[in-house]
N, C-alpha and C positions, 0 to 999 in steps of 0.2 A: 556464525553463531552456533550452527548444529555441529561441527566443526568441533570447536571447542567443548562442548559438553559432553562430545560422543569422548572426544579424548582424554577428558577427566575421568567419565567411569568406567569406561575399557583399561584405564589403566588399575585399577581398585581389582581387576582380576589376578586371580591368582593361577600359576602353573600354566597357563596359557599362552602362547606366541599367536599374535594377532596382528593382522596385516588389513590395516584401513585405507582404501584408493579413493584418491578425492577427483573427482572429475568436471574440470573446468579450464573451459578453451577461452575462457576470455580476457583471463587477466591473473594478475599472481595475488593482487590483495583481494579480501572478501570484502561481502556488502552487496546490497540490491542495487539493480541500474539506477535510482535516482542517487546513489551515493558515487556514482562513477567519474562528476562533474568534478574539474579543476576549479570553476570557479569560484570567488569570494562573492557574488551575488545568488547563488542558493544556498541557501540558510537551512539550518535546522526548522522543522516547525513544532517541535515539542523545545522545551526549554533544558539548557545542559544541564539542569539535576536532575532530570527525569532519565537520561541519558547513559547512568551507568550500567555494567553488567551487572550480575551478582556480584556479592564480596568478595565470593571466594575466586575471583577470575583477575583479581589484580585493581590497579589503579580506579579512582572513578573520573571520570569524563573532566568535568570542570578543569580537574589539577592539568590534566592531559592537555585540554586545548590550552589554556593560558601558557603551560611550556611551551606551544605547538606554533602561538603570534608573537611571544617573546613578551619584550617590555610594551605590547601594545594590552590595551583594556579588553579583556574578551568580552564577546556580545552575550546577554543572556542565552540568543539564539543562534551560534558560529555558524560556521561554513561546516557544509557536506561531509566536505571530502576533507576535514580534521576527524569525524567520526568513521573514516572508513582504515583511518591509521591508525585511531585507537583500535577499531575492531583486528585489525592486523597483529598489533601488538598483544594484544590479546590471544593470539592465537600463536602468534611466536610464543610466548611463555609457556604454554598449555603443552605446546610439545616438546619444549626445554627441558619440562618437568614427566614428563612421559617415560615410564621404564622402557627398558630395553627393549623387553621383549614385545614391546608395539610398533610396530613397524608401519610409516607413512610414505606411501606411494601417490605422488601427486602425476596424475595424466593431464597433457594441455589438450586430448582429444574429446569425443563428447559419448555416451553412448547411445546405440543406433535403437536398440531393441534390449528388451527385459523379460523374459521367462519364468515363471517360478515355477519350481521344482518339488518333490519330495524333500530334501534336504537346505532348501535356498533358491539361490535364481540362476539363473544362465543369462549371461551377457553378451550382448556381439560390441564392438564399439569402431569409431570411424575410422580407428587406424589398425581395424580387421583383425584388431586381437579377441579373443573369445576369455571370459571369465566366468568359474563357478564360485559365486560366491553364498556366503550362508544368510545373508541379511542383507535390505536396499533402502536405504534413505533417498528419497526425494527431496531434495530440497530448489523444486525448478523455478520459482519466484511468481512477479506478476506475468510474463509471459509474453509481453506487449509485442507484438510482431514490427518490424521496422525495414521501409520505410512500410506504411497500412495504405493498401490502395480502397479509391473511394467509386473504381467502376468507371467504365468507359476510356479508359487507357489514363485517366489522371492521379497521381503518384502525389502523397502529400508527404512531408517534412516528418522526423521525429524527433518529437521534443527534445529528444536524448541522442541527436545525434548533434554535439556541442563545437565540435570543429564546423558544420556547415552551417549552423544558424547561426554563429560569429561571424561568420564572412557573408551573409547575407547580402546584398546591395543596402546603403544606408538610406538610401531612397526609396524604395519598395514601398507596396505597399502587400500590409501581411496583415492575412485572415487566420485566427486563429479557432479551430473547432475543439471548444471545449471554455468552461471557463470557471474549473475548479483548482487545486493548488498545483496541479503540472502546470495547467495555462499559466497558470501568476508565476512559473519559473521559466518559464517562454517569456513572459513578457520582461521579466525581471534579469535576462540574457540580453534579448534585441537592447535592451534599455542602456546595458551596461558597455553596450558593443557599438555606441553612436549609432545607431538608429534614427531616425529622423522622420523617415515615412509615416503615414498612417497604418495602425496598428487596429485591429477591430478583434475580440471577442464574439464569438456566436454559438450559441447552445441553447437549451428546449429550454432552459429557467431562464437563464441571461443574466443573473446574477452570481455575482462572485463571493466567494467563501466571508462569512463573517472576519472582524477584525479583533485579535486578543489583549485585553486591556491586564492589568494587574492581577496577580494570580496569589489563590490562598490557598493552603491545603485543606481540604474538605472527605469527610467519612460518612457515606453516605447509607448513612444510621435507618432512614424510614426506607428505600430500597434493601436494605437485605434484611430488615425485619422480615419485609413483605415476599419476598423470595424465601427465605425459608422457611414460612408460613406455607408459603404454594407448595413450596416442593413436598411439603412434610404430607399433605393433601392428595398428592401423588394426580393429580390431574392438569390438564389443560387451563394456558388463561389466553383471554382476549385481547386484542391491538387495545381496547378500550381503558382496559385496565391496567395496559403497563404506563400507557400516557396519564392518568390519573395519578399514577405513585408517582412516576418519574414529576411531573408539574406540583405533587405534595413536596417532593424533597426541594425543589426549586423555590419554593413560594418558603417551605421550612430556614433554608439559607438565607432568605432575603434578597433572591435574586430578581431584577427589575421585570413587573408583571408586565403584560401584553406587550413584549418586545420579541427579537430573536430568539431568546431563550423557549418560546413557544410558538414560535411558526413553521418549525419541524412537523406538526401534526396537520399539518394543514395540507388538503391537496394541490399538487400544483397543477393550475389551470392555466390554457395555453391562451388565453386572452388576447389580441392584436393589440388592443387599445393600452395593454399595460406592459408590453414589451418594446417600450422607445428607449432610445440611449438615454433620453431625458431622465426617464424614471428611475432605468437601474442605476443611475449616476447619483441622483440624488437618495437612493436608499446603501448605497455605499457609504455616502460623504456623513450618514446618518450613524452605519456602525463603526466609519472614522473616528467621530465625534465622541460616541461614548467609550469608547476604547482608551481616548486620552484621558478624558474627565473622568472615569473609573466609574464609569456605570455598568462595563460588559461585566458583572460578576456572577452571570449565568454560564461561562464556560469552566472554570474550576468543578462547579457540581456535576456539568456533563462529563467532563476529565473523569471523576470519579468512578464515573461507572462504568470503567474498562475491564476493569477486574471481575465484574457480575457480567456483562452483557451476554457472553456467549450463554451461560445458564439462564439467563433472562428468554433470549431467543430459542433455545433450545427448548421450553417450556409452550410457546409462544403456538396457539394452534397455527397449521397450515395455510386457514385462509389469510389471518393475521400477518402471515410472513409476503405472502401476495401482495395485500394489498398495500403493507408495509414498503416493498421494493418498488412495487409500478405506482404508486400515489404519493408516500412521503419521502421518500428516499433521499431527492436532490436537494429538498430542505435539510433533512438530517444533514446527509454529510457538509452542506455549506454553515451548518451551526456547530457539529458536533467538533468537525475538522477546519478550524479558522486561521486565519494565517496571520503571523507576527505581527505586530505595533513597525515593526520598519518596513516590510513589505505594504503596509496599509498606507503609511506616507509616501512610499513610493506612486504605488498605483492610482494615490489617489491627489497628487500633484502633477501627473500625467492625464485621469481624466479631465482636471481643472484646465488644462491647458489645451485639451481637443486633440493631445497624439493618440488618446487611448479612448474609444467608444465601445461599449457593451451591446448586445442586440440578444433576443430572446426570440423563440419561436422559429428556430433555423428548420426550413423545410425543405431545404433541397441546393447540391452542388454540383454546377457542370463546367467541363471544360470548355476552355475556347481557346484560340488563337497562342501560338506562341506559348503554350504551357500554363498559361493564366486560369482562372476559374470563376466563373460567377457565384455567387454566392444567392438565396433567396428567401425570405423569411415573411408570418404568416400578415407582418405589418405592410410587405409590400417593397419594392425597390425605392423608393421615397424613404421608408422610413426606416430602412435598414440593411438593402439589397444593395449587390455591388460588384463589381471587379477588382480581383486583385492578381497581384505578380508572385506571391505569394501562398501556400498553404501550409500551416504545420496544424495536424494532429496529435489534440493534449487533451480527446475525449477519454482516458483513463485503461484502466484495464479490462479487456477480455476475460468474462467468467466461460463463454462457450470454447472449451477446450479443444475444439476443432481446429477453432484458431491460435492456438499457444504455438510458440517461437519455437519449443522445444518440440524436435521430431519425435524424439523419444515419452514426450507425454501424447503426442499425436497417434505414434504406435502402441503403447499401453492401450489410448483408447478405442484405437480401431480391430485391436483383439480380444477386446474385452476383458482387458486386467486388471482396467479397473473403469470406473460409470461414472459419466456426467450425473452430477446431481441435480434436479430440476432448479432449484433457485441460484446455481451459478458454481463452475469450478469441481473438483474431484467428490467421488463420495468416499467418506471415512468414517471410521470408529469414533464416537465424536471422544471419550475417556482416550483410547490407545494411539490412534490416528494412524490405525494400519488402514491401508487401502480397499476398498471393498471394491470388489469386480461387479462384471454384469450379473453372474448370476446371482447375486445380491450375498456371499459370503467377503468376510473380510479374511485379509493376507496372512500369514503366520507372521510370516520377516519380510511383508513388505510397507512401506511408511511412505506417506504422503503428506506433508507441512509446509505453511506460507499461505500466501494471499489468497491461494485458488482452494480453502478449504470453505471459503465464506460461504457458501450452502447452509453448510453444517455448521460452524461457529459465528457465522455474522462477520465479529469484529477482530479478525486477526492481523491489524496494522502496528498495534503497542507493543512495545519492545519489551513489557511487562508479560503479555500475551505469549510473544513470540519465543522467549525466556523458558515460559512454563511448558510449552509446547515441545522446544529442543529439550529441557531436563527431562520430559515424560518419554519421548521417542527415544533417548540415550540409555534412558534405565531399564525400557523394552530390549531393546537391545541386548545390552551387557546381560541381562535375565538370560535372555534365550540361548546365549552363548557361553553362558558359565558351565555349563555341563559338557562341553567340548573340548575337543583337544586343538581341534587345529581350524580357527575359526579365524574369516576373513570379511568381514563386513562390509561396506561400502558407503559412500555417500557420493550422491552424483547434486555438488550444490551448485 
């Protein structure tokens, strides 16, 4: 996607020969690793009209996928990997239309190391070429390292590695850690792959993402009154206070009181006695239920507030963001981020049936025998503790940078070019989103964008987010470069 926008306004230059390297060893089409999947059971989890690029980037999604299944009905919520051909297509045009004098160098290598310079950066890359170039876009993703080891010489599954969790034994049995929307495409893989074993979910809540009922569009009229109200104020607000607007706007829609919709604010407590498969089963079967019968109509209003959050959070004092991350968090994201009406039937025609059990309060994993693992939680081996033949890891993303996949975001950070942020992932400009080093200055030409700026912007998963982020980094860009003659920019996506 940065891709694309970098190539739109690079080419709006005038008198200039520019030469853009795109560097990616992984594959030819773009897209994040959850888009990487061949299969017809990962689904979108936003709906295909949410889906398109900008206008001016060509087709929009819907028309795309229904060419994409032919004469079959497309889902409100398609398969993945139809959105990773659009994104392609999208990107073949964009160069189609690219004058001459832009020149695309695509490397399948990666780079090692990044320097910046007086004039740009200095590149080394793995297939020992050196490059000076005048500008660097990051665009390194969520980072997930693969497979993630869990200590003591035992090796768990990654969710994203889709040829081996297909071939699984269909007998196993598989412990899954983690049990937010990666889990539910773990699950919703083994499912589709005859799987038969027992299947177990375990994570610190033990509840799984809410289910999405019927969708309205919604403008979320008393949050940005109240935001730019604040901002105009020019001061700090409270955790307290953005939950009070946020549950006004809810209550203003008429979205269903004391339900999901407001147990985001709640902290999650690690209770023994409320973490049985019994319970999270039956508080599943609960947002099953209203999801069909059109009572979830507290997730459209949360939808809405994609477009304000990072401003909302950016506002938000420091303790607020704390205690926001270590106390409400796993509510937020299992209300804000809830998964399709088919996944919902899915999973919850598997718990009905005893393949699929939830467990909460997971406090500890060892190996034993033959590659197996025990699993232990705060309920106890009775009431949730177990062996299995099995492990995949689907606890989500790594914001401590130390851990990123990318060597080259591990070298940035180990020379300090650029700084872990304390709440998680790079520090940046939160307006420009060049990259600020350790000595707390930001980059001239150098840019850091995606998942891992969530420190600084909260919410950078919406493709609306992600959009505003690549238009803003492309037009830094093209700026700094227009007074140049012989300008080579870069993107390492």
């Amino acid at each position: 996607m940065t891709t694309i926008h970098l190539v739109r306004a690079l080419r709006r230059l005038e008198g200039t020969r520019i030469e853009l390297h795109l560097f990616d060893p992984s594959s030819e089409l773009p897209g994040g690793i959850a888009y990487t999947t061949p299969h017809d059971c990962h689904v979108l989890n936003m709906r295909a009209e949410a889906m398109r690029l900008s206008s001016d980037c060509g087709e929009d999604f819907e028309g795309f996928a229904q060419r994409a299944v032919g004469p079959r009905e497309i889902s409100a919520y398609p398969p993945r990997w139809i959105f990773r051909r659009y994104l392609a297509q999208a990107l073949e045009s964009a160069l189609r239309r690219a004058d001459a004098r832009l020149d695309v160098v695509s490397h399948r290598s990666w780079v090692q190391s990044c320097r910046p310079s007086l004039d740009g950066a200095v590149l080394r890359t793995s297939a020992r070429a050196t490059l000076h170039v005048d500008a660097v876009v990051i665009c390194a993703g969520e980072g997930q390292a693969s497979p993630p080891r869990l200590g003591m010489g035992l090796n768990a599954m990654s969710p994203w590695a889709f040829d081996r969790m297909a071939e699984v034994d269909p007998t196993s049995r598989v412990a899954i850690l983690g049990s937010g929307l990666t889990a539910v495409d773990a699950v919703a893989l083994l499912q589709s792959s005859g799987h038969r074993g027992q299947i177990a979910c375990y994570s610190r809540s033990g509840g799984l993402p809410e289910v999405q009922g019927a969708y309205f569009h919604h403008h979320p009229e008393l949050v940005s009154s109240w935001l730019t109200e604040a901002t105009t104020q020019r001061g700090r607000w409270s955790l307290e206070q953005v939950v009070e607007v946020v549950c006004a706007e809810l209550d203003g829609a008429g979205a269903v009181p004391g339900g999901a919709a407001r147990s985001w604010r709640s902290k999650v407590e690690l209770d023994p006695a409320g973490q049985s498969s019994a319970s999270h089963h039956a508080r599943f079967a609960a947002s099953l239920r209203n999801a069909r019968e059109g009572r979830a109509t507290w997730y459209p209003v949360l939808d809405s507030l994609g477009g304000v959050a990072p401003e909302i959070w950016r506002g938000l004092e420091p303790e607020g963001k704390r205690r926001f991350l270590s106390e409400c968090f796993p509510r937020w994201a299992a209300t804000r981020h809830p998964m399709p009406l088919q996944n919902g039937e899915l999973l919850g025609a598997m718990l009905d049936s005893g393949h699929l059990k939830l467990h909460g309060g997971l406090c500890g994993v060892e190996p034993q025998a033959f590659g197996r693992a025990r699993l232990s939680t705060l309920a106890g081996e009775r009431s949730g503790g177990g062996v299995f033949d099995v492990v995949i890891d689907a606890r989500g993303t790594s914001y401590d940078l130390r851990r990123h996949s990318s060597r080259l975001v591990r070298d940035l950070l180990a020379s300090g070019v650029i700084a872990q942020h304390p709440l998680g992932g790079a520090r940046v400009d939160f307006r420009s989103l060049r990259a600020v080093g350790r000595d707390g200055a930001a980059h001239e030409r150098l840019f850091f964008l995606g998942p891992q700026t969530r420190g600084v912007h909260f919410y950078t998963s919406a493709i609306e987010t992600l959009q505003v982020h690549a238009r803003t980094v492309a037009g830094h860009v093209a700026a700094s470069l227009e007074q140049r003659t012989a300008a080579r920019p870069l993107v390492e996506a």
